[in-house]
N, C-alpha and C positions, 0 to 999 in steps of 0.2 A: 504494500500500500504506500502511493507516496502522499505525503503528507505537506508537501511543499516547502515553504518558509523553516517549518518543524524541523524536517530532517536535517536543516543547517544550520541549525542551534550551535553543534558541539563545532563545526566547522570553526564559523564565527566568531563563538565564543575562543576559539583556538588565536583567531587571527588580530581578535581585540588588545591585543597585547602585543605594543609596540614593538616590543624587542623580537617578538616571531612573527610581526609583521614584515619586519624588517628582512629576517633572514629569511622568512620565504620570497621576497624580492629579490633578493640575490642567488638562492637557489634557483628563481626561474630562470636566471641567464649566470651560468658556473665562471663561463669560460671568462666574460668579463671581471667579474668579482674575487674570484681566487686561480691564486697561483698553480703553476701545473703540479701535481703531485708525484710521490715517486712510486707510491701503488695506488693502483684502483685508477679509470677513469674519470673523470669530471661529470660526464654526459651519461655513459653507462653504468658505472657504481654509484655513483654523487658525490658528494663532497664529504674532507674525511672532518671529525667531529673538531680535530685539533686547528684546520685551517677556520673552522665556524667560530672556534670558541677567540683566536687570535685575531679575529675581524671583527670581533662585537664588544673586546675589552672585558666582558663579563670570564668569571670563575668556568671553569669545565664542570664540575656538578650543579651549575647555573644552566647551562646552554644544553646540558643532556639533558636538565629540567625540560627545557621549553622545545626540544625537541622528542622528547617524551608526549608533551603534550600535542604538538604536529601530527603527531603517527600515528596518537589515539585517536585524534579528528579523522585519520585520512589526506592527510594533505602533503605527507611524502612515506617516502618507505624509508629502509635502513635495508644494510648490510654490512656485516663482518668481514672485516679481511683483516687477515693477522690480528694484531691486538687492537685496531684500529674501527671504530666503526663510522661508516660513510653516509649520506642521506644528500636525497634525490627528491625532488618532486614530483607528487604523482598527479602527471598530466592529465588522468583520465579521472582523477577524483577533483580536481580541479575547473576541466571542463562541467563537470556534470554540475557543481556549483553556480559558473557561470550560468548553463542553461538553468538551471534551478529559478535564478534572477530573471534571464529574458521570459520565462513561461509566467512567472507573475506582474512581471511588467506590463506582458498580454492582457491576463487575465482583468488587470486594472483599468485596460482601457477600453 
């Protein structure tokens, strides 16, 4: 059932907060925003937590925070490589967001 507006409550609520507003900005586009790394893709793996955490000034148990809270919204994924964990945007949780927006934009007019 979709429930429109509803279902992006946690999204939202995920993005309302500056600082993961932010880094999901930057995750939408890697290659401008951080450095190339020495594992893991930019594009394909995402971005590793340590070049996140070095771009935002904030603690690393800070930035795992708020990218804890991104992943439970749906709004990037993660993956492990080595000791290192990487995070990506997830285009198609994103998109569906956006359409979320344009179907009640519709629906309001």
């Amino acid at each position: 059932m979709n429930n429109g507006f509803v279902d992006m409550v946690p999204a939202l609520r995920a993005l309302a907060n500056p600082h993961r507003a932010q880094i999901m900005d930057w995750l939408l586009d890697p290659l401008t925003h951080f450095p190339p790394q020495r594992d893991g893709c930019r594009l394909k793996d995402g971005v590793c937590v340590g070049f996140i955490t070095d771009k935002t000034g904030l603690s690393q148990p800070t930035v795992t925070s708020h990218m804890k809270a991104l992943e439970a919204a749906g709004l990037v994924t993660s993956k492990k490589i080595k000791n290192w964990v990487f995070y990506k945007a997830d285009a198609a949780q994103l998109q569906a967001l956006s359409a979320g927006f344009d179907q009640g934009a519709r629906t309001q007019s």
